[in-house]
N, C-alpha and C positions, 0 to 999 in steps of 0.2 A: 610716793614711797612712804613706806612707813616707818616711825622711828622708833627704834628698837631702845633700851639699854644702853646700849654700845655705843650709839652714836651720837648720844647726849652731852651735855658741855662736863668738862672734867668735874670730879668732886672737889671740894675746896680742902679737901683734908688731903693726906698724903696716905696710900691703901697700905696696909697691912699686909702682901700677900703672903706670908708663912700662916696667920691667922687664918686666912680664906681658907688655905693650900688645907687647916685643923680642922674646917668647921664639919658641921654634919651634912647641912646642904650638900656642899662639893664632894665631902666623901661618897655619897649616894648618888651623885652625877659618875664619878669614876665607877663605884661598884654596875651600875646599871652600862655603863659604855662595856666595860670589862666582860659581861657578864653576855650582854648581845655579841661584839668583836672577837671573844677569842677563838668560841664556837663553831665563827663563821670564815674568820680564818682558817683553822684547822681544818673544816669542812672543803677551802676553796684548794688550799695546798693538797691534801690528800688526795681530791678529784684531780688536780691536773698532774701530780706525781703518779697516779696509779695509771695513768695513758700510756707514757714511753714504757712503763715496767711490764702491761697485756702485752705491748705493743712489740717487745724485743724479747720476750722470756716466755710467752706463752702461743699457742697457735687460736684463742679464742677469738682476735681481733678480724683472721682473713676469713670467718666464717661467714657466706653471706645472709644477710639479716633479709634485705630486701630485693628481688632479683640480683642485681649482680654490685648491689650496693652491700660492703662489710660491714662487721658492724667497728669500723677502724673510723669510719665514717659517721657512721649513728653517734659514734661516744664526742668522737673531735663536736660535732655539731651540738651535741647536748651541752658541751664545756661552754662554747659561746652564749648559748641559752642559760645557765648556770651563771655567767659573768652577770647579765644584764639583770636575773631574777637576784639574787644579789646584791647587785646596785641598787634595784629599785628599792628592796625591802629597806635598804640602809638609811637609800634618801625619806624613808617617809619614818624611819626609828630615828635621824637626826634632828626632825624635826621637834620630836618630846626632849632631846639632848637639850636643843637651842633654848626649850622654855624652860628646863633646868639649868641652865648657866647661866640665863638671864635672871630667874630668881635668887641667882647666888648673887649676882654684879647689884643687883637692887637691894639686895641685903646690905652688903657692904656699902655702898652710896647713901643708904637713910643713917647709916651710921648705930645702927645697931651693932649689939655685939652679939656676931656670931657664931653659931655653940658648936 
């Protein structure tokens, strides 16, 4: 396994973090998480809020899509497929996360001062 940042022996100094919490690195860690998450929230909420609202207020959903398959069925099934594509996008954009919060903890551990 390999040793991250994070799992290294404490700093001999005591951290700063309201300093960290100023610096620039971390603010562009939070504008970049910000900036992929809110999007993709909004995106995940609105698909699955717009299901019961076809699904109770409108007749589009008992249309059949596919022989005697609605499309009540096609959208439910898309939602599942939307969770995972989703997931996966996240797991592979938390991965540039991780090496941004690792260059923040590396900052703060050489003892720099962080801008």
């Amino acid at each position: 396994m390999a040793n991250t940042a994070f799992e290294r022996k404490k700093p001999n100094k005591k951290v700063d973090f309201e300093l960290v919490e100023r610096s620039t690195p971390f603010q562009e860690l939070l504008k970049a998480k910000r900036k992929f998450l809110v999007p993709s929230i909004i995106l995940f909420i609105a698909l699955y809020l717009l299901f019961p609202i076809l699904i109770s207020y409108t007749d589009i959903m008992d249309r059949p899509a596919i022989g005697d398959i609605s499309w009540a069925w096609v959208y439910a099934l898309l939602l599942f497929v939307m969770t995972w594509v989703l997931a996966t996008i996240y797991m592979k954009k938390a991965e540039s996360f991780d090496r941004m919060a690792e260059d923040v903890w590396k900052d703060t551990n050489k003892g720099r001062k962080v801008q």
